[in-house]
N, C-alpha and C positions, 0 to 999 in steps of 0.2 A: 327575562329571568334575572333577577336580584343579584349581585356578584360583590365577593367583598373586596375592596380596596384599600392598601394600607399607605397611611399618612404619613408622610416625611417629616423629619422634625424641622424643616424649612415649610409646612401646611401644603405640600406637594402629594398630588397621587397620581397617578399613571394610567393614562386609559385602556383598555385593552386593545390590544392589536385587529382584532374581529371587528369590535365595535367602530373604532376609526376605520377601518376602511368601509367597513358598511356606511358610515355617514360620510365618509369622504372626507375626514381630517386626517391633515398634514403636519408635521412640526410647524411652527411660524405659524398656523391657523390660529384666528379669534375664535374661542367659546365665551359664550354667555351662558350667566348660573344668575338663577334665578332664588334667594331664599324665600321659603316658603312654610317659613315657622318652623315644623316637625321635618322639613323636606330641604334637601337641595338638587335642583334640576340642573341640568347641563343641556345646552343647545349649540348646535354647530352659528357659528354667526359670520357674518358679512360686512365685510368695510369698503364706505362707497368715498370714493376722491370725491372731495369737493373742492370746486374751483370758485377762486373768489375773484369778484371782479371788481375794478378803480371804477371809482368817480367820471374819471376821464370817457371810458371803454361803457359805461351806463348811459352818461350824455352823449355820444356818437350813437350809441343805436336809440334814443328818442328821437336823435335829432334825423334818422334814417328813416323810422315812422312816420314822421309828421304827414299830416294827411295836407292839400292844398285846400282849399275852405271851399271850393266849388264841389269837391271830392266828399269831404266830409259836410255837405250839407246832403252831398246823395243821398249817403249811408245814414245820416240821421233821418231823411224821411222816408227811405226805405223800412227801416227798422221800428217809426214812432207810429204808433194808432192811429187810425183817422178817429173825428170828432164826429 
C-alpha cells in the first residue's frame, strides 16, 4: 500500500518503522534506490568485505599448485580425448 513520505530539506525521508522491520533494516544499514524515470525503488542492500590480496600471497599459492610434470602429464591424459 502506497504511503506518503515527507522530504527533508537535507533530500532526507524516513522509512516507516513497520516497513524496516518487515525487511529487516537497521540504522547504519545499506539501501539501494534504484531510479526509474517516474519511480524510485528502495531495496534493502548488502555489503560483502572484500579481501585483497599481494603479489607476494598470489605467487605462494601458484607456487603451492604447481603440479610435478609426471602428475600433470596424468591429469592431461586423463582429461584429453583419445584419437
Amino acid at each position: 500500500m502506497p504511503q506518503s513520505l515527507i522530504v527533508s530539506s537535507r533530500g532526507q525521508v524516513t522509512l516507516p518503522a513497520a516497513t524496516r522491520k518487515r525487511l529487516g533494516i537497521k540504522g547504519g544499514d545499506v539501501v539501494i534506490m534504484e531510479d526509474r524515470g517516474s519511480e524510485i525503488v528502495l531495496k534493502p542492500g548488502l555489503l560483502l568485505e572484500i579481501q585483497h590480496y599481494g603479489d607476494d600471497q598470489i605467487a605462494q599459492w601458484d607456487a603451492d599448485d604447481k603440479l610435478e610434470e609426471q602428475e600433470r602429464r596424468r591429469i592431461l591424459d586423463a582429461v584429453t580425448p583419445s584419437k
